[in-house]
C-alpha positions as CSV (number, residue, x, y, z in Angstrom):
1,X,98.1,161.8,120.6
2,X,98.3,160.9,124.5
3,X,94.9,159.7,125.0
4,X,94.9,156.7,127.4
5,X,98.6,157.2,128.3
6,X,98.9,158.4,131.2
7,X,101.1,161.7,131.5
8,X,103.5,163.1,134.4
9,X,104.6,167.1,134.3
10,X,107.9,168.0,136.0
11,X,109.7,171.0,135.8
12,X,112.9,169.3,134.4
13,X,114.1,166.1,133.2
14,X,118.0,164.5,132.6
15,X,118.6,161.8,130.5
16,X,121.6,160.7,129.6
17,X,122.0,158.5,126.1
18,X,125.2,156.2,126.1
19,X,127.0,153.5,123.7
20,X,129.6,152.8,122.0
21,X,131.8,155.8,120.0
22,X,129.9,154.6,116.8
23,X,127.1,154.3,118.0
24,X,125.9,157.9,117.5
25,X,125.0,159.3,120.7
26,X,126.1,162.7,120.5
27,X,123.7,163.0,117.7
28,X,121.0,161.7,119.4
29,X,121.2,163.8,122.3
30,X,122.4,166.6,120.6
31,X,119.1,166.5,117.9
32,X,117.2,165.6,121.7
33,X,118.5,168.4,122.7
34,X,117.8,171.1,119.5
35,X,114.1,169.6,119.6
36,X,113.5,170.4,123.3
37,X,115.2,173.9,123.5
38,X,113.0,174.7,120.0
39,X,109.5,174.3,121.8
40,X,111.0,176.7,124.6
41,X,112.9,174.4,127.0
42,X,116.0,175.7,128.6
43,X,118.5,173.1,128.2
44,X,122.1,172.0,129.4
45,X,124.5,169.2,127.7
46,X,127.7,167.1,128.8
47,X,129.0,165.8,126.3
48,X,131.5,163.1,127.9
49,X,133.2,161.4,125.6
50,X,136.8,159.0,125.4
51,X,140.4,160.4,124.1
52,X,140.7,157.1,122.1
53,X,139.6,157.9,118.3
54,X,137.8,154.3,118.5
55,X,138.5,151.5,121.6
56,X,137.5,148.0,120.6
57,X,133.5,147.6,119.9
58,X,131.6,147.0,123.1
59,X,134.4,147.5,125.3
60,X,134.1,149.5,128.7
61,X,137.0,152.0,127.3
62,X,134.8,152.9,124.4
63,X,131.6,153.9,125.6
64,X,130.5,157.5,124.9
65,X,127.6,159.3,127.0
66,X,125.8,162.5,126.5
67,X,123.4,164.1,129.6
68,X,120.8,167.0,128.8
69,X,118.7,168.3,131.1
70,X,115.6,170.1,130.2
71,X,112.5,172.0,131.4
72,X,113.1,175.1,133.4
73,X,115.6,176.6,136.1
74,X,118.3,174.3,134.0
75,X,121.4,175.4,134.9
76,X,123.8,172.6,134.6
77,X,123.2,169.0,133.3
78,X,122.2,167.6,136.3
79,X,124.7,165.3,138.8
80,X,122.1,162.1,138.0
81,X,119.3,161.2,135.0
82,X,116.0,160.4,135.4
83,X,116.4,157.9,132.4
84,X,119.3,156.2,130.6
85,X,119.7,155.0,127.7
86,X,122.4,152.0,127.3
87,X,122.9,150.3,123.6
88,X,125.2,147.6,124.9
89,X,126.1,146.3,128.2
90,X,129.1,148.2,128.4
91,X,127.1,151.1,128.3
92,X,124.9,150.0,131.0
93,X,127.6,149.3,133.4
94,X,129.8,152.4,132.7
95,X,126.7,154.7,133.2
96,X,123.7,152.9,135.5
97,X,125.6,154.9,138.6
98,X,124.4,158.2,136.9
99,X,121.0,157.3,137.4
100,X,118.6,158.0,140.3
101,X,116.6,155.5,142.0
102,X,113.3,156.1,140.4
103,X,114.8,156.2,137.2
104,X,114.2,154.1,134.1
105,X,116.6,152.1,131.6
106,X,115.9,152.3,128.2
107,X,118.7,149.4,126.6
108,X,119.1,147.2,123.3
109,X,118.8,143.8,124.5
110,X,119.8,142.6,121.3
111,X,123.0,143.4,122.0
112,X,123.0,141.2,125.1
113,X,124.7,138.1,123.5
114,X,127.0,136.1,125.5
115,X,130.1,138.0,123.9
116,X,128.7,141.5,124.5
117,X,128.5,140.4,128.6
118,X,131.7,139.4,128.5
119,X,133.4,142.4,126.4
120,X,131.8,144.4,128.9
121,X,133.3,142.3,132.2
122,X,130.0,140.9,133.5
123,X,130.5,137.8,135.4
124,X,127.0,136.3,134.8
125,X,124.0,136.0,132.0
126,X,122.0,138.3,133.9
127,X,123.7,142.4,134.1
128,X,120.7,143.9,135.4
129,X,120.5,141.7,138.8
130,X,124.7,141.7,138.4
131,X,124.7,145.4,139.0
132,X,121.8,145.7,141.6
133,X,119.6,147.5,139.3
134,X,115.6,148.1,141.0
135,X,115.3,150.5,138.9
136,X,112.9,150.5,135.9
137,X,114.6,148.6,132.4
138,X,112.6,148.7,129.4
139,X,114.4,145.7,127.6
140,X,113.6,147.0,124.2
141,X,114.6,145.1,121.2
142,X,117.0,148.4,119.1
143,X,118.5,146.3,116.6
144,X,115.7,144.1,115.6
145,X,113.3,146.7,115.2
146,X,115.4,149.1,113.1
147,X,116.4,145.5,111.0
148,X,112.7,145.5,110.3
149,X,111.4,149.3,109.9
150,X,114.5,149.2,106.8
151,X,113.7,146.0,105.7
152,X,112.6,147.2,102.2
153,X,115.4,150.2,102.3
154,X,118.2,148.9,99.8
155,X,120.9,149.9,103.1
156,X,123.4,147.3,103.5
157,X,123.8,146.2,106.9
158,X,126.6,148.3,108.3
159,X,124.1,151.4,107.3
160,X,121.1,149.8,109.0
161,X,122.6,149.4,112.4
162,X,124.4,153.1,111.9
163,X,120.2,154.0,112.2
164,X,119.6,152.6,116.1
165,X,120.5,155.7,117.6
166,X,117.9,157.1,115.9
167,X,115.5,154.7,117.1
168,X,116.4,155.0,120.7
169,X,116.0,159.1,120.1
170,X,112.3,158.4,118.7
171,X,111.2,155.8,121.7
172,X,112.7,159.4,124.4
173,X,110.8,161.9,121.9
174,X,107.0,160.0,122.7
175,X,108.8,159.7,126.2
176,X,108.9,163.2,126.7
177,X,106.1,164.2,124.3
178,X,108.8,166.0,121.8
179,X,107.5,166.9,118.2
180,X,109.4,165.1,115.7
181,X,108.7,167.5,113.2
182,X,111.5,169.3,114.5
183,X,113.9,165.9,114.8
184,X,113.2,165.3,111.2
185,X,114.4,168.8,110.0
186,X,117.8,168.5,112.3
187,X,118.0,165.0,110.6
188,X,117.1,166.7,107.3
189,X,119.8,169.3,107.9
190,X,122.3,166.4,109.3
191,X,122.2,164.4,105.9
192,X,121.2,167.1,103.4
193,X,123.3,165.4,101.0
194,X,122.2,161.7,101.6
195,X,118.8,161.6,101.2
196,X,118.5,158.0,101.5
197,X,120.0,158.4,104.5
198,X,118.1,160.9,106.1
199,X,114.8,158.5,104.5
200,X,116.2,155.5,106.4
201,X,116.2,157.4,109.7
202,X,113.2,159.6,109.2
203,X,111.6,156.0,108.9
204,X,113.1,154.5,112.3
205,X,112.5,157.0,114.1
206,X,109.3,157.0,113.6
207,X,109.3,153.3,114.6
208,X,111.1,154.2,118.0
209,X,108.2,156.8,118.4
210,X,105.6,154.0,117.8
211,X,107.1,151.8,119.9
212,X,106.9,153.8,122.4
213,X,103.1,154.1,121.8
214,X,102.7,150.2,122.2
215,X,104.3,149.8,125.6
216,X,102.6,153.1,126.9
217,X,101.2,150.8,129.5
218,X,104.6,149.7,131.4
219,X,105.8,153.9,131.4
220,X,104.1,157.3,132.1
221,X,104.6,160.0,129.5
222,X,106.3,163.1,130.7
223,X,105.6,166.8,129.9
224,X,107.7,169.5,130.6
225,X,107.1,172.7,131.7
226,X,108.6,175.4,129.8
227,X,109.7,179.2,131.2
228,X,108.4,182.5,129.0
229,X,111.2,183.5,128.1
230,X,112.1,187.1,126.0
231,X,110.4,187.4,122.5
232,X,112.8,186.2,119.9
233,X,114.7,183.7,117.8
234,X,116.0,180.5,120.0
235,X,118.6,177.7,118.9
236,X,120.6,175.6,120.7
237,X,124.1,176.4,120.6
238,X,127.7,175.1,122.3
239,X,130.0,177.2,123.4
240,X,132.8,176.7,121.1
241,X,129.9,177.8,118.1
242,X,129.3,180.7,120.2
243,X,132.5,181.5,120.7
244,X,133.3,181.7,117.1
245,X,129.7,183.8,116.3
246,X,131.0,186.5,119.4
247,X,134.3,187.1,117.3
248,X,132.3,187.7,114.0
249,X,129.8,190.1,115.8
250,X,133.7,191.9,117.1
251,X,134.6,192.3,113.9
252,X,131.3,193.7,112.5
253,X,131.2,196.0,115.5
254,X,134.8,197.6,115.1
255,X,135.2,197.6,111.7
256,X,137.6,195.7,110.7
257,X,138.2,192.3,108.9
258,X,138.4,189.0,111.1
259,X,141.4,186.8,111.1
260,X,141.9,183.2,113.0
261,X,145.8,181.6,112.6
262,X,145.5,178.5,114.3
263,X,146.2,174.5,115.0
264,X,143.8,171.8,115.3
265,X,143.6,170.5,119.0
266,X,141.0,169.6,121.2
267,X,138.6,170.7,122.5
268,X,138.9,173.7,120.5
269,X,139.1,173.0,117.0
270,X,135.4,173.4,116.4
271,X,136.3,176.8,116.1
272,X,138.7,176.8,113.5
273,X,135.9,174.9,111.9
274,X,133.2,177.1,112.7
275,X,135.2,180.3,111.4
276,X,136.5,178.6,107.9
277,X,133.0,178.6,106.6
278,X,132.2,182.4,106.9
279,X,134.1,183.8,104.1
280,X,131.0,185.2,103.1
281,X,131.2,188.0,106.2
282,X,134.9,188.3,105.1
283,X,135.9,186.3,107.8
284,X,139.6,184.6,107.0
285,X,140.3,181.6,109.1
286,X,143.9,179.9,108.5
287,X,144.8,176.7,109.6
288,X,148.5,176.8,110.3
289,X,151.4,173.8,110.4
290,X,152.1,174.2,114.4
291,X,151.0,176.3,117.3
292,X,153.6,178.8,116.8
293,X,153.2,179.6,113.6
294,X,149.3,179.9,114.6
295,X,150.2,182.9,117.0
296,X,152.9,184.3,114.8
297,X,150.4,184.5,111.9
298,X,148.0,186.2,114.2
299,X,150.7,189.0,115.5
300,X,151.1,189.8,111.6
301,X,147.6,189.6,110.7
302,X,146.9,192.6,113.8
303,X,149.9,194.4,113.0
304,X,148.9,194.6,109.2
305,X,145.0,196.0,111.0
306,X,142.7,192.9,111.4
307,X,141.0,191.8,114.2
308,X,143.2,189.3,114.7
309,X,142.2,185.9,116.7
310,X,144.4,182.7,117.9
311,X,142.6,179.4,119.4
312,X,144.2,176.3,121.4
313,X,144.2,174.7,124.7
314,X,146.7,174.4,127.0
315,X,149.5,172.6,125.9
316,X,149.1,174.9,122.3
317,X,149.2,177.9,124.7
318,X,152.1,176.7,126.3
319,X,154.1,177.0,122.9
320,X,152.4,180.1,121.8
321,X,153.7,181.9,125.3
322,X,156.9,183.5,123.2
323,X,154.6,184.7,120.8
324,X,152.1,186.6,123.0
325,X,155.0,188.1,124.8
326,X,155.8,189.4,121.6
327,X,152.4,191.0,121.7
328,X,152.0,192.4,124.6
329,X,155.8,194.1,124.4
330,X,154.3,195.5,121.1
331,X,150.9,196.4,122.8
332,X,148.9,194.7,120.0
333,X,145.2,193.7,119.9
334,X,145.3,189.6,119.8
335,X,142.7,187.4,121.5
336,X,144.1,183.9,122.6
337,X,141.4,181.2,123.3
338,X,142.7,178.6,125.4
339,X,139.6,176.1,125.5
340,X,141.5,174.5,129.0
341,X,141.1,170.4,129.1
342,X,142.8,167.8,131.1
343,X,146.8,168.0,131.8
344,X,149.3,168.3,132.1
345,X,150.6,167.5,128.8
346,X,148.1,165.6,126.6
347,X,146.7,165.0,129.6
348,X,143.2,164.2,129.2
349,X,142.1,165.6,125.9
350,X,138.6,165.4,126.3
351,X,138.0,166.2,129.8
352,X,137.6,169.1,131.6
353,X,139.5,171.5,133.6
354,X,139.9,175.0,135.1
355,X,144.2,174.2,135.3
356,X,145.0,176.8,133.0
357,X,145.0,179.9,134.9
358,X,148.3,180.4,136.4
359,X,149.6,180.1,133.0
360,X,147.2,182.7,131.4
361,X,148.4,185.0,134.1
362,X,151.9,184.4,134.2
363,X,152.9,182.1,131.6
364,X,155.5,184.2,129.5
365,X,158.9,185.5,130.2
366,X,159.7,188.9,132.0
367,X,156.9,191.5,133.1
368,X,154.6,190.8,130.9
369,X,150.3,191.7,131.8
370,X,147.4,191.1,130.1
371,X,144.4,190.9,130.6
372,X,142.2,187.3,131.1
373,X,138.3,186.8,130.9
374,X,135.9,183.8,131.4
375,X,132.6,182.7,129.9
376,X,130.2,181.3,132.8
377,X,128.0,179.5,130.1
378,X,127.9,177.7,126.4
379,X,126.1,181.0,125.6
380,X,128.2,183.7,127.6
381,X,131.1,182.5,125.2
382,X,129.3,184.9,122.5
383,X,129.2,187.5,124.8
384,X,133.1,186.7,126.4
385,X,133.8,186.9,122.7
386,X,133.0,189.9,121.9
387,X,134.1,191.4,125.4
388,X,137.6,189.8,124.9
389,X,137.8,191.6,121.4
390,X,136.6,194.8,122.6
391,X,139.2,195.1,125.3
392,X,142.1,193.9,123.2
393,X,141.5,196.5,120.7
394,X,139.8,199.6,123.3
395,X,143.1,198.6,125.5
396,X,145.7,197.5,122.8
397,X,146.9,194.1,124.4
398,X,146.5,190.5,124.0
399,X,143.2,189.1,125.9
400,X,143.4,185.5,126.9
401,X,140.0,183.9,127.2
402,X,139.7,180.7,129.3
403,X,137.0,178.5,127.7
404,X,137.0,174.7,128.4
405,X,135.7,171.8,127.2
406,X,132.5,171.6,129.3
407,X,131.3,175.1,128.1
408,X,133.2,174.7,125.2
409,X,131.6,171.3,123.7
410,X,128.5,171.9,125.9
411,X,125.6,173.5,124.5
412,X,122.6,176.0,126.2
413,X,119.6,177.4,124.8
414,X,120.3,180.7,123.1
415,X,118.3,184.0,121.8
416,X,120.0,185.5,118.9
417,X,120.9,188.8,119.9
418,X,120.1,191.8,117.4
419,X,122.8,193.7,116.4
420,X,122.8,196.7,118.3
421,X,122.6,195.2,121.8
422,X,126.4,195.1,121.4
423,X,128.3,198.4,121.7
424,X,130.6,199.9,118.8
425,X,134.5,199.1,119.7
426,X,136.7,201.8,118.8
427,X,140.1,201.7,118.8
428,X,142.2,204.6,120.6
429,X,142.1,207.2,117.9
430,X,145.4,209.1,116.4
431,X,145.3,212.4,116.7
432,X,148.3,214.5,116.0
433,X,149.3,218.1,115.9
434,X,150.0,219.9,112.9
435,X,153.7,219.4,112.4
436,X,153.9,216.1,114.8
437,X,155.2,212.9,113.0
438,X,153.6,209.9,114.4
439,X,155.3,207.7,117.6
440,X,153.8,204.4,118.4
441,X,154.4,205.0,122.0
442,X,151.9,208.0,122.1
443,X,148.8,206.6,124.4
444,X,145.3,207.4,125.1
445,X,145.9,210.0,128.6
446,X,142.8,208.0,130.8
447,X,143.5,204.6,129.2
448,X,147.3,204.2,128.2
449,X,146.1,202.3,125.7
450,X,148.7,202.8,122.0
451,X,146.6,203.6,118.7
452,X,146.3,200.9,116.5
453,X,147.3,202.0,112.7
454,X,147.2,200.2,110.0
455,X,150.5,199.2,108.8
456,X,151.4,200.9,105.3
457,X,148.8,204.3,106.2
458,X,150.7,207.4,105.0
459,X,151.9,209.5,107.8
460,X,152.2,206.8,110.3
461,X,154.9,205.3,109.7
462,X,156.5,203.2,112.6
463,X,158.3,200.0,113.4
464,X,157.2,197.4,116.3
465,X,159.2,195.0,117.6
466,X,160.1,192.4,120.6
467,X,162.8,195.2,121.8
468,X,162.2,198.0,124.4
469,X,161.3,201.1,123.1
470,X,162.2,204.6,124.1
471,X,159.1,206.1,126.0
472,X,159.4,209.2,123.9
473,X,160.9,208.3,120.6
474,X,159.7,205.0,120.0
475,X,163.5,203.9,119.2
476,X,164.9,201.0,120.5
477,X,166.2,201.6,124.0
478,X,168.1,199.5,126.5
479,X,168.2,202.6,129.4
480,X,167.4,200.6,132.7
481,X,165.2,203.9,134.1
482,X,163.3,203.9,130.3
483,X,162.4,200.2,130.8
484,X,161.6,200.4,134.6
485,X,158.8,203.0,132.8
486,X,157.7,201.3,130.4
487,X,157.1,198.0,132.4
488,X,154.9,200.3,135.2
489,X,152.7,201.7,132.2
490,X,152.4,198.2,130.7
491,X,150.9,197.0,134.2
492,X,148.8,200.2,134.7
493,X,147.6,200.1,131.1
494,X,146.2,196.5,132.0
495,X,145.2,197.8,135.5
496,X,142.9,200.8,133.7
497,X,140.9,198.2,132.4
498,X,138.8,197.4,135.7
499,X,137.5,201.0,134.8
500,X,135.7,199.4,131.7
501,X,134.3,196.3,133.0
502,X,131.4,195.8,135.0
503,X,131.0,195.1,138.6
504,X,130.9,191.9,140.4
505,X,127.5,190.8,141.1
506,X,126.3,189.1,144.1
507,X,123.4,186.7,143.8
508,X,121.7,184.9,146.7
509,X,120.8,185.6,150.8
510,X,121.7,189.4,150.8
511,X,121.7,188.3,154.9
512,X,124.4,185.5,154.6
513,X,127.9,185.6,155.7
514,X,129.2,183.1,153.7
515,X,130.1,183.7,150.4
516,X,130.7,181.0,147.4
517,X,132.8,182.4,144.7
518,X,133.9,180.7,141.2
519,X,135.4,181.5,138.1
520,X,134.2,180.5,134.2
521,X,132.4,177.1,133.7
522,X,131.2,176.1,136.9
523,X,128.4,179.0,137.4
524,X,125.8,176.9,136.6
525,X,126.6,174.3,139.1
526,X,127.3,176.9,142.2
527,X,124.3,178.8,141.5
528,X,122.4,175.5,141.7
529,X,124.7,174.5,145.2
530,X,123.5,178.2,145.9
531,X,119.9,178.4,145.6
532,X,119.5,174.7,147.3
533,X,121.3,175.5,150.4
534,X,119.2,179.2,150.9
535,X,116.0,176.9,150.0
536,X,116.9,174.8,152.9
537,X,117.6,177.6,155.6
538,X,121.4,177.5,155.3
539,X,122.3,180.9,153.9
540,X,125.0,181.7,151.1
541,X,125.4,184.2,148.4
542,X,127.4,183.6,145.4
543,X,129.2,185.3,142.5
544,X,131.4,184.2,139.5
545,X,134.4,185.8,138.2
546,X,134.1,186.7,134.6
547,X,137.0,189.5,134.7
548,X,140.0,187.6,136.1
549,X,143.1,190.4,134.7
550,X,142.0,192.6,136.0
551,X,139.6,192.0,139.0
552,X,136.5,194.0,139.0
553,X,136.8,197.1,140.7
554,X,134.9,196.0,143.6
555,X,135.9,192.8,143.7
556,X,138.0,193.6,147.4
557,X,135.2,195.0,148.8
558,X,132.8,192.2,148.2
559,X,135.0,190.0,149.5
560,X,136.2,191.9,152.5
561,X,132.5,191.4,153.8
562,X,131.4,188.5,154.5
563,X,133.2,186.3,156.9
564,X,133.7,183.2,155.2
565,X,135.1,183.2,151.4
566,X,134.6,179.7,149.8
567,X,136.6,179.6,146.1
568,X,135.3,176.5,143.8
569,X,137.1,175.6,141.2
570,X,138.3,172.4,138.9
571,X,142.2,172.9,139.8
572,X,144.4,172.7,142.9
573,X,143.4,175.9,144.0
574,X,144.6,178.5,141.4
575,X,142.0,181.3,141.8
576,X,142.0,181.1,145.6
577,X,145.8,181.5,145.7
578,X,145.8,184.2,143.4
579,X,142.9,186.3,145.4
580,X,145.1,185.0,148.7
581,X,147.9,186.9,147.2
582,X,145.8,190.1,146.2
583,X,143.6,190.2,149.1
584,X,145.9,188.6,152.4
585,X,143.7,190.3,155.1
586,X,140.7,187.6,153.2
587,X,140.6,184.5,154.8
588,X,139.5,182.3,152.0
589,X,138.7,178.6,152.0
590,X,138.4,175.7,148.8
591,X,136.5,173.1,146.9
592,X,138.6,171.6,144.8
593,X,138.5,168.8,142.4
594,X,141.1,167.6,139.3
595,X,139.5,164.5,137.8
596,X,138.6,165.8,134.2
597,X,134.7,165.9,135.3
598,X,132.8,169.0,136.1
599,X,131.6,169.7,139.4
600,X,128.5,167.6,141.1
601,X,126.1,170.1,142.3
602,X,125.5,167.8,145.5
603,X,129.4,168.2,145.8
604,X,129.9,171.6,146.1
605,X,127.0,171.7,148.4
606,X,128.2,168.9,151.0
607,X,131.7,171.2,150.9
608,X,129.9,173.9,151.8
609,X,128.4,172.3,154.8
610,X,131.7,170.9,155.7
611,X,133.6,174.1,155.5
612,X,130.9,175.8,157.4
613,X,130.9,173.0,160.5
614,X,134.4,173.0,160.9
615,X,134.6,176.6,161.6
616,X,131.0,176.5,164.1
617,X,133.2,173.8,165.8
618,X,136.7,175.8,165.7
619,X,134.8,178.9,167.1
């Protein structure tokens, strides 16, 4: 297939595809990105993509991008592509900064007409010189060729041009030598109910794929090195996806039936989506007229014995706070997703985030603890999941689980796990003497933790409410000593927790003294920042919070040795002012950025380097 082309083999590869937000470029990367992680490619997507549901055609406001990066050691997108793809000119200036210096520009210069330059803001006829560009363009003629590949196809015009995306995704699959067997079946799968549809772009992109065969000559065909990775069944997935297959696997695993109450909001309505069309594993997924009544629905839905499941992002979890209070004074299993974007407010709804925090840990009224985990990866959100489900119900108390929307909507390269390498979650067990009547203030002795009854079993009997109960009775009580009780075993109970959990890891130099810590998303981009600075001679180890409320149980002492702590995180500072709080003997310094984009690896390590000359110079 590649005789007389001449091929390149790296070890990873980033392009980015980019257009405008009709122009389809989430599916193209995203079938880019199922093809590449299919033939054994570990793979990382950004999705990055406007709040506006459609800004004027061609404008600057309205381009959408998506960046994968492939081959092996992928652990985030990558801070810059080694090739672009631009449909329109808009496209090209919104995105050419992403690129590196060697890299090449695949663009439709069809769509280079004197009003395209000038919905974009160019100032001349010639972008490319405009912009400084000395990079590689491949000026490739999109629109034209897809006219002519569905000449003969019956499509009306409007459908025709709907199909260059898919030509622009053929012209990267002979770029990086991807099989388009496996394009055609996501395509296949994509329009299973428009098969002349899925004809029409079967056929162009196999005309991008030629084409790129006839300019083989003016670009060098790259081949990717794959990793061996564990025998198994691989798929692409995104985090919200996995997020919703990790609660399913929950409620297999404990035994009792699934239920989501919840509103529509970005970033995390894919799961609301995802969970409505698994009726057939019992699954019952409710779609709820506000955020309240999403949270209230849940409370019910545990109370009555389901696993019971509520999913936002922060402004949703900001109305559901009375509601989870309500929980946690009731000592209920509920799992709150909060899939964190851009505030505050509507902020920036499709934009990332880590501003949530202080509001998972304190956001409600009175004493009121619970417990709060983060997925490090599109993937981990499965295991986070299932984690988040089996301490709710193992511990009886809400769990808030701080996704966001660059795990959330980004994807990763996944093995389907088998059933059993999850454990069984049990709640605490009821066990009463002969003679005892049933109080739903009895608790587990090690965990504290309240059995969880179905409401209506004979024998156990009992009424839950937002009151204060007596300790012993279960009555409502409004003694000040009974409540001071009750709120110390509520923080203990939560406390207990770090007892089931693992351990904070520690990955890099085992020799350094300066450690970079994170929480959630950004793992992928400080373990880069990580291994780049030890591969230079400038010594850090690194670990990522997954178990925020509460802390692993060695979490002081790992922090307590090394002489320089460095928190990372896309807020103001939330984690390190918390862990400055728990820990004050720790003197810990930030990287911080708020701009709705996930961390540049180059970034956190010029930080690093910063932090770590200003206290050579100070000493």
């Amino acid at each position: 297939m590649l005789e007389k082309t001449e091929v390149k083999v790296l070890d990873k590869v980033v392009v980015r595809f980019s257009g405008d937000s009709g122009d389809g470029m989430q599916l193209a990367g995203n079938i880019f990105t199922n093809v590449s992680a299919g033939i054994g490619n570990q793979v990382s997507t950004f999705p990055d993509y406007p709040a506006e549901i459609r800004a004027p055609q061609g404008s600057l406001g309205g381009v959408s991008g998506f960046q994968v990066s492939v081959g092996r050691g992928v652990h985030t997108p990558g801070d810059s592509c080694d090739v672009l793809v631009a449909m329109n000119p808009a496209a090209l200036k919104q995105n050419v900064k992403f690129l590196k210096p060697g890299g090449v520009i695949i663009t439709d210069i069809d769509s280079y007409r004197e009003a395209d330059l000038r919905k974009a803001q160019f100032k001349t006829e010639n972008p490319f010189e405009e912009l400084g560009i000395k990079q590689t363009v491949l000026e490739v003629p999109v629109t034209a060729m897809t006219r002519a590949a569905l000449a003969d196809s019956g499509l009306d015009n409007k459908s025709v041009l709907k199909c260059r995306n898919i030509f622009a995704l053929g012209l990267v699959c002979w770029l990086f030598d991807r099989p388009l067997e496996s394009a055609l079946h996501h395509l296949k799968k994509k329009f299973s109910r428009k098969p002349a549809v899925y004809e029409a772009n079967a056929k162009v992109l196999q005309a991008g794929f030629d084409y790129g065969h006839n300019i083989h000559a003016s670009v060098s065909v790259h081949r990717i090195n794959t990793d061996n990775p564990k025998p198994g069944v691989y798929t692409d997935i995104n985090g919200n996806t996995a997020t919703a297959w990790g609660l399913i696997m929950a409620s297999e695993k404990c035994g009792r039936p699934l239920f989501l109450g919840s509103y529509p909001i970005t970033p995390a309505t894919d799961i609301l989506h995802e969970l409505a069309k698994r009726k057939d594993l019992g699954v019952k997924a409710c779609q709820m007229e506000d955020e309240i009544a999403g949270v209230c629905s849940a409370i019910g839905a545990s109370f009555a014995g389901n696993l019971a499941v509520t999913s936002t992002s922060g402004p949703g979890l900001a109305l559901k706070s009375e509601g989870i209070g309500l929980a946690v004074m009731a000592e209920l299993p509920l799992v709150v997703i909060d899939v964190q974007r851009g505030g505050p407010s509507t902020g920036l709804p499709t934009k990332t985030e880590q501003t949530d925090l202080m509001q998972a840990l304190y956001g409600r009224n009175g004493e009121s603890p619970l417990a709060v985990v983060a997925p490090v990866s599109p993937t981990d959100c499965f295991t986070m999941a299932f984690e988040a489900c089996r301490i709710a119900v193992e511990h009886s108390t809400p769990v808030i689980l701080l996704s966001d929307a660059f795990i959330g909507n980004g994807s990763s390269a996944w093995r389907v796990p088998e059933a059993d390498e999850y454990p069984e979650i049990k709640a605490p067990e009821v066990r009463l003497a002969e003679g005892q009547r049933f109080c739903p203030t009895m608790r587990d002795e090690d965990t504290l933790a309240r059995p969880w009854p179905v409401a209506g079993t004979e024998g156990l009997q009992h009424r839950l409410g937002g009151l204060e109960k007596d300790i012993r009775t279960g009555a409502i009580s409004t003694d000040p000593l009974n409540h001071e009780r009750m709120v110390e075993i509520r923080r203990r109970k939560i406390e207990n927790i770090a007892n089931n959990i693992p351990a904070l890891e520690v990955m890099g130099d085992p020799e350094a003294d300066t450690l970079l810590l994170g929480w959630g998303g950004t793992y992928g981009h400080l373990l880069t920042a990580a291994n780049e600075l030890c591969a230079s001679g400038r010594p850090v180890a690194m670990a990522q919070l997954r178990y925020i409320s509460p802390l692993p149980a060695n979490t002081a002492e790992i922090l307590r040795r090394y002489s320089k702590v460095i928190v990372a995180e896309l807020n103001s500072g939330m984690l390190a002012d918390y862990l400055q709080a728990k820990f004050p003997d720790v003197e810990i310094h930030r990287i911080n950025k708020v701009q709705g984009q996930p961390f540049m690896v180059s970034e956190i390590v010029a930080a690093v380097d910063r932090i770590n000359s200003l206290n050579t110079v100070a000493q």
